[in-house]
C-alpha angles and dihedrals in degrees: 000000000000088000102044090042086053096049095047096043090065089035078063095053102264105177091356133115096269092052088052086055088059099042095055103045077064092056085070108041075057103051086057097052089049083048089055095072092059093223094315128138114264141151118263104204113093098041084047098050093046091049090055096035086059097061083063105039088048088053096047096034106027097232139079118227132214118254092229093059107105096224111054085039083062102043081057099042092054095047101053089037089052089045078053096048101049096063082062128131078234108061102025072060087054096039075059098040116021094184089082095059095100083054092045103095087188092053077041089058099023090061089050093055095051091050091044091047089053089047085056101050090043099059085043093055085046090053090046086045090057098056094027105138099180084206088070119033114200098187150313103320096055090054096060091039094047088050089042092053092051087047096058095034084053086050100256101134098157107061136117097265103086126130090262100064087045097052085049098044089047090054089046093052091041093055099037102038085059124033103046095056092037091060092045091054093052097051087053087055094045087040090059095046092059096035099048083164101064084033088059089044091056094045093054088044091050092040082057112041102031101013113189093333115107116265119252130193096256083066100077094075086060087049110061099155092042086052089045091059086048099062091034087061095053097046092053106035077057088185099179094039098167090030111221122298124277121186126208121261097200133012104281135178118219124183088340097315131116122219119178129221120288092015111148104250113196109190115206110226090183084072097080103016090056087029109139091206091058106037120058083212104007095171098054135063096271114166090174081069083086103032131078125223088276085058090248110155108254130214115228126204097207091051101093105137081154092062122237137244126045093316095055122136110309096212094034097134081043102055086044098055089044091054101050095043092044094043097042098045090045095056094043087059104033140042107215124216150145127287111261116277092030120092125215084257100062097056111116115237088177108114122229110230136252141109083310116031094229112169126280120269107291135154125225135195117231102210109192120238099184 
């Protein structure tokens, strides 16, 4: 499924030039929603987390959808409460003792999103059976219908393309594709509002090098200190900081440990994004961390919020080039700060808990620059 995810996924332009098309038509869908607050503080979540949400959803599905349609602002709602609500006391409590799980209201809530997110997706792939032409692909799902459909007209009834694994893949994609690019963003955003100097600093690179003409992603070779804040962000945001679990599929041993087959492995991503061999301040917002003394932007080997080895961020090349346009278009257009009455300072980098550490709950003014 991993293979065939990964190879339509690029099939469907992921981190290619039609992706960046997408990505920024959003861009602008976004920037209207932040003009309609005038100025005024407002949380950035949700508008953040559709625009996002809509770059997957155009690959899987093939379409884009409104933020005001009901449907598609509740099956992202649910996900990225779900994502909330799974950091919680409640259900790390449950993950030790799973007898509590019928007393447990969040597993309780957590369990109904999940099946009304899947209700969802499934009435969206019906409706994509109905109209399926294998001559014209619109996105993800026809691809596996359409494999799933040669499989079963050659005999092979029993293979991995039934309705089941898409529906999972799908909400894989869906979750994953959204919230963890969402919540970086946000911190950026945030980052910017409690730093007006770096922010400043962005904003004069970007006005020089690219001027009033949307960013594209050539662009980030010619923008080394705006790239550098990128990948700062994401090293100290640090949103999967235990990356998902793996488990062993052989005994292994492994610095002088032996762990056996099957065992539950949690790598710890914060070990070598917070490590203090590696970061000159590792605990601070430090975008000198990825440039050298010319101001040239630097490759670091510790920095993998995308994880390593075969099991390494699906939508790595995707996520990137998300981050940069959105980032990049969002700052040539707005000054972020804080609402009035509260200082930089007081901005709270503390992070509130789930599944991704995201920040806690904050308002920001967009302050047009146009």
């Amino acid at each position: 499924m991993r293979r065939f995810a990964l190879t339509n996924l690029r099939d469907f332009g992921m981190g290619k030039k039609a992706n960046e098309e997408k990505i920024i038509e959003e861009v602008q869908y976004l920037i209207e929603v932040f003009d309609e607050h005038k100025g005024k503080a407002f949380d950035t979540t949700q508008a953040m987390n559709y625009a996002v949400s809509n770059i997957i959803c155009s690959i899987v599905y093939g379409s884009r959808f409104d933020y005001s349609d009901p449907r598609f602002r509740r099956s992202v709602d649910q996900a990225n409460e779900s994502i909330r609500l799974g950091g919680s006391i409640s259900i790390q409590l449950y993950n030790m003792f799973p007898w509590l799980g019928p007393l447990l209201k969040n597993k309780t809530r957590i369990l109904k999103n999940i099946a009304d997110n899947k209700g969802e997706m499934k009435e969206l792939v019906r409706g994509l059976k109905e109209t399926l032409n294998p001559q014209m692909c619109r996105g993800f799902v026809d691809s596996f219908l359409v494999r799933k459909q040669t499989l079963e007209d050659s005999g092979n009834m029993n293979s991995h393309y039934h309705t089941e694994n898409l529906i999972q893949t799908v909400a894989n994609l869906f979750a994953a594709g959204t919230d963890t690019t969402g919540t970086t963003l946000r911190w950026g955003l945030l980052l910017m509002a409690k730093y007006p100097d770096i922010q400043d600093r962005v904003q004069e690179e970007i006005s020089r090098v690219i001027g009033s003409r949307q960013a594209l992603v050539e662009d980030r070779k010619n923008l080394p200190y705006t790239d550098a804040v990128i990948h700062e962000t994401q090293r100290l945001a640090n949103i999967v900081p235990m990356s998902i679990p793996h488990t062993t599929s052989q005994d292994v041993t492994f610095q002088g440990y032996f762990i056996k087959k099957g065992t539950d492995v949690l790598p710890l991503l914060t070990s070598v994004l917070r490590d203090e061999s590696e970061w000159k301040s590792p605990h601070t917002f430090n975008p000198e961390h990825f440039l050298d003394e010319e101001g040239r932007f630097v490759k670091k080997d510790a920095f993998m919020p995308f994880s390593a080895g075969r099991r390494v961020c699906l939508g790595e090349s995707l996520a990137r080039m998300e981050l940069f346009l959105f980032f990049t278009s969002l700052l040539q257009h707005f000054c972020f700060s804080p609402p009035p009455g509260v200082r930089e300072e007081d901005l709270d980098l503390i992070p509130s808990l789930g599944i991704t550490l995201s920040p806690s709950p904050h308002q920001l003014c967009a302050v047009s620059r146009v």
